[in-house]
Every structure is written in C-alpha cells, then in structure tokens.
C-alpha positions as a printed NumPy array, in Angstrom:
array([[-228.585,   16.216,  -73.66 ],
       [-227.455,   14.495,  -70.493],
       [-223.59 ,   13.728,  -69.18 ],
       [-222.238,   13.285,  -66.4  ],
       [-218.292,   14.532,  -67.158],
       [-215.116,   13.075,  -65.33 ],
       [-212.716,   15.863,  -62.639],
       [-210.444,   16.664,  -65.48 ],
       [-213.168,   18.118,  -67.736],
       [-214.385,   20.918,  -65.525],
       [-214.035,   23.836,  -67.711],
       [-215.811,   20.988,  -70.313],
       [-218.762,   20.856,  -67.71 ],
       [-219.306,   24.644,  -67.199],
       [-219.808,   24.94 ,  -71.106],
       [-222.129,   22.444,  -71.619],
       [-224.021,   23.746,  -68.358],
       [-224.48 ,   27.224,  -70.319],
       [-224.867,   25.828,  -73.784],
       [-228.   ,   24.511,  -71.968],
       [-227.756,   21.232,  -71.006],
       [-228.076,   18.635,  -68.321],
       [-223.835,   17.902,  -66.934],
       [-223.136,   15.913,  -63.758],
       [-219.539,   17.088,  -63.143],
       [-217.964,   14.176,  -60.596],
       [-216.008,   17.23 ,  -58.7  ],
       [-220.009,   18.155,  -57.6  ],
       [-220.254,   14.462,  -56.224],
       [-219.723,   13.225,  -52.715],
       [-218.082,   10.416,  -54.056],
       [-216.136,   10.982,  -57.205],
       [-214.577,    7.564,  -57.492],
       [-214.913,    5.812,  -61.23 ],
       [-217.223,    3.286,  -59.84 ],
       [-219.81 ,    6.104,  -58.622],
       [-218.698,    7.562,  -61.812],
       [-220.069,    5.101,  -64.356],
       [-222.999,    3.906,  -61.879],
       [-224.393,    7.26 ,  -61.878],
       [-223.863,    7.273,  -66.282],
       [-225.614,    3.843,  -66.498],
       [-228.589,    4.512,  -63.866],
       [-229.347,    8.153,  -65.28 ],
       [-228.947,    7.246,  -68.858],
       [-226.425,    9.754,  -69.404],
       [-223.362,   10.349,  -71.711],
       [-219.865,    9.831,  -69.835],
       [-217.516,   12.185,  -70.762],
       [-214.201,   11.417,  -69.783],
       [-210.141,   12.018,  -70.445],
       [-209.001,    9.058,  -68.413],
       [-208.395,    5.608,  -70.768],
       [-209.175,    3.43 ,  -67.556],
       [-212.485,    4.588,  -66.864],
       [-213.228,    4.734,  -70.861],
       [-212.856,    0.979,  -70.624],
       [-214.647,    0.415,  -67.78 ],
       [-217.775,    2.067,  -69.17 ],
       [-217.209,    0.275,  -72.505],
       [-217.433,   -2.802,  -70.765],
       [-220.465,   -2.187,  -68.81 ],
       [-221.508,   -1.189,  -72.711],
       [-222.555,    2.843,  -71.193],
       [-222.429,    5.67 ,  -73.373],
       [-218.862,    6.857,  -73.266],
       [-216.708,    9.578,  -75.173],
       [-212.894,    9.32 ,  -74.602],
       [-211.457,   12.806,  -75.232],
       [-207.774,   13.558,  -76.057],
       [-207.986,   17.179,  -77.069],
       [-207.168,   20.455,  -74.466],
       [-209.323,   23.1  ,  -74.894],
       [-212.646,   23.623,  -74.777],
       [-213.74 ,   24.275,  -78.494],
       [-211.37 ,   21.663,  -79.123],
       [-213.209,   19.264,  -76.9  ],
       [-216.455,   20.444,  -78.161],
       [-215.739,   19.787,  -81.895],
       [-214.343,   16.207,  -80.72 ],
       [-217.856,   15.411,  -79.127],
       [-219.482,   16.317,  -81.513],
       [-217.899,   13.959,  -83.932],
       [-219.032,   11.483,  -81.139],
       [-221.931,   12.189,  -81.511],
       [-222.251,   12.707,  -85.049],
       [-223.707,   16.193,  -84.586],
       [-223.339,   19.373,  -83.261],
       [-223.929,   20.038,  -79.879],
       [-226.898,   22.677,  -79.717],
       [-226.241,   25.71 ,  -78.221],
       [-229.673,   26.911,  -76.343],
       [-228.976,   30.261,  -74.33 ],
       [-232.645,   30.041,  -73.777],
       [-231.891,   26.91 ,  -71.78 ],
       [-228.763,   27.81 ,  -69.899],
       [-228.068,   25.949,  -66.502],
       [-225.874,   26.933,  -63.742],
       [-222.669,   26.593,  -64.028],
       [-221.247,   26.134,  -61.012],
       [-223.99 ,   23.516,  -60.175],
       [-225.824,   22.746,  -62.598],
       [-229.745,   24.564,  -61.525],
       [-231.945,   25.787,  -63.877],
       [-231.557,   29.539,  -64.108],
       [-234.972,   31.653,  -64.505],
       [-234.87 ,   35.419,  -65.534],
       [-235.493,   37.925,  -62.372],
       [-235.921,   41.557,  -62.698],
       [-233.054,   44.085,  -61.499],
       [-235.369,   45.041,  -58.68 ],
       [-234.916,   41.562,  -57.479],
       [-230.91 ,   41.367,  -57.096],
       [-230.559,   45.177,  -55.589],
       [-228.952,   42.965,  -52.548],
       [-227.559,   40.26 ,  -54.37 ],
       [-225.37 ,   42.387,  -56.752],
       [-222.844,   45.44 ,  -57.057],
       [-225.344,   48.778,  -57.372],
       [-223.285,   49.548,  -60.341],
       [-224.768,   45.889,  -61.984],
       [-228.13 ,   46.669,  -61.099],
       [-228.109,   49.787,  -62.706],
       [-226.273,   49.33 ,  -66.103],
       [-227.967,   45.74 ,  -66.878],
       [-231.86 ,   45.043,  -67.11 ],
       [-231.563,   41.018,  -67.443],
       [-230.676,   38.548,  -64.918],
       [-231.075,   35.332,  -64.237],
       [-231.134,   33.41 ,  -60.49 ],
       [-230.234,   29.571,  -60.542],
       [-232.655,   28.023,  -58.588],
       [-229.377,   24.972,  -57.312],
       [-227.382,   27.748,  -55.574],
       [-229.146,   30.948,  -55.836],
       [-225.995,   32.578,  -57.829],
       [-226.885,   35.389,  -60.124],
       [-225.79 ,   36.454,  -63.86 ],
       [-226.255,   38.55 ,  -66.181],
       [-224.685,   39.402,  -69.521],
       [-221.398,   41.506,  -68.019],
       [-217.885,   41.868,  -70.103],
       [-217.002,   38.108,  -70.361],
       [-220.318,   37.193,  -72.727],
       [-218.427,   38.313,  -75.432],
       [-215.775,   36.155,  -74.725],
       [-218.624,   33.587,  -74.663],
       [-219.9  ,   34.47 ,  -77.946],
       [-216.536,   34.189,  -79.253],
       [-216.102,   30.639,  -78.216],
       [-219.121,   29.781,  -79.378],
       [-218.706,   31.516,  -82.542],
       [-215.424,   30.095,  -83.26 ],
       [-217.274,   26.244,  -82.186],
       [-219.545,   26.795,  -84.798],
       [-217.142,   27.707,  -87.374],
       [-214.826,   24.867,  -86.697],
       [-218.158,   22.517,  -87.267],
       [-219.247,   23.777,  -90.412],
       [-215.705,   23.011,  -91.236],
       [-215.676,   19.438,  -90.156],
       [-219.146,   19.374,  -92.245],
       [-221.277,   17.847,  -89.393],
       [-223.417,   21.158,  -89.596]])
C-alpha cells in the first residue's frame, strides 16, 4: 500500500515503512506545507494519513484518499486504519522498507557490514539488511522483540474488532 503520512504521525510512518510498505512521511519533504501535502497524495495515488482536521478537509474536497486519525499510539492508530480501510493492514517482513527513509532494504552478508557495524554485531548476528535510500544497516538486535510484540498485540486487537 501507498501513503504519504502528515509530521505528527512519524512514529505512524516508521511502522508502516517496516510492516513493508510504500510511506511518504512530509518531515522527509523539502516542503512539508499541506498544499505539497495533498498534491503529492493526489499525483502519486496515495493514501493521506493525517491527525490534523484542516488538512482532512482539504483532501476531502479535492475528493483524495484521506484517513483522519484521533487515536495516540501506534497499535492504536493501526487498528483505526484499518477500520478505514476495511482490512487489516498486512504485515510483510519480507518486504520491509527503511525506516528512516523509506529505501528498499536487501539482505547483505555479515562479511559485508564488518565496517559498517559494531564487531560485536557482526559476530553474534548472520542477517542483515542495507537500505539501498540511505545505506543504513539492520539486523534483528534486542528491540525486534519489542517489534513482534507490537505487532502481535495489532493482530490481536484486529481479530477482536473482527476485520481479520
């Protein structure tokens, strides 16, 4: 899926880089202004995702794709787009971006980041993964079980809502 998300919805952004899909984040603009904003929605086809009631009405009027969210937190702004949507949002490790900008990431061997991370990284871990935006590298350290536990706990809240 495609969005392009609004300056108060970073953290918003960053999930639905990893979940695997396609987020213009208006911080990552040169110009961040509404305008730019919902030109850049309606010429790339994508889904605005915003917090701010002005700009919601703005892209309603120009009849774009628009989700006005009201929740904090990110599962709680997941669940509340998916009801937007109608469905859940999928959840594609496979097809993680970056999420600082938004690059595809491809997997790299540990002999390939010897310079690029701690020694200590390269040694314990086997998998990474170079975005191909900003050159940043990951790999599946302490907080991925704080990332499975969001995305558990998404999941769960779904079922719940019965939209999966």
């Amino acid at each position: 899926m495609r969005f392009v998300v609004d300056g108060m919805l970073g953290k918003l952004a960053r999930w639905l880089r990893i979940s695997g899909h396609d987020v213009v984040y208006s911080n990552d603009l040169r110009r961040s202004d509404d305008e730019s904003i919902l030109e850049l929605a309606l010429r790339e086809d994508r889904i605005l995702i915003t917090s701010d009631v002005g700009l919601y009405k703005r892209c309603k009027k120009h009849r774009a794709r628009c989700v006005l969210l009201r929740s904090e937190g990110t599962v709680n702004q997941l669940v509340e787009l998916s009801r937007f949507l109608g469905r859940p949002i999928p959840v594609d490790f496979e097809s993680s971006r970056c999420p600082e900008c938004n690059g595809e990431l491809v997997e790299i061997g540990a002999e390939e980041v010897r310079n690029h991370v701690p020694e200590s990284i390269a040694q314990r871990y086997e998998s990474f993964w170079r975005c191909t935006g900003c050159g940043k590298v990951y790999w599946e350290g302490s907080h991925w079980r704080s990332i499975i536990k969001t995305v558990n706990e998404y999941k769960r809240r779904i079922k719940s809502a019965e939209l999966g």
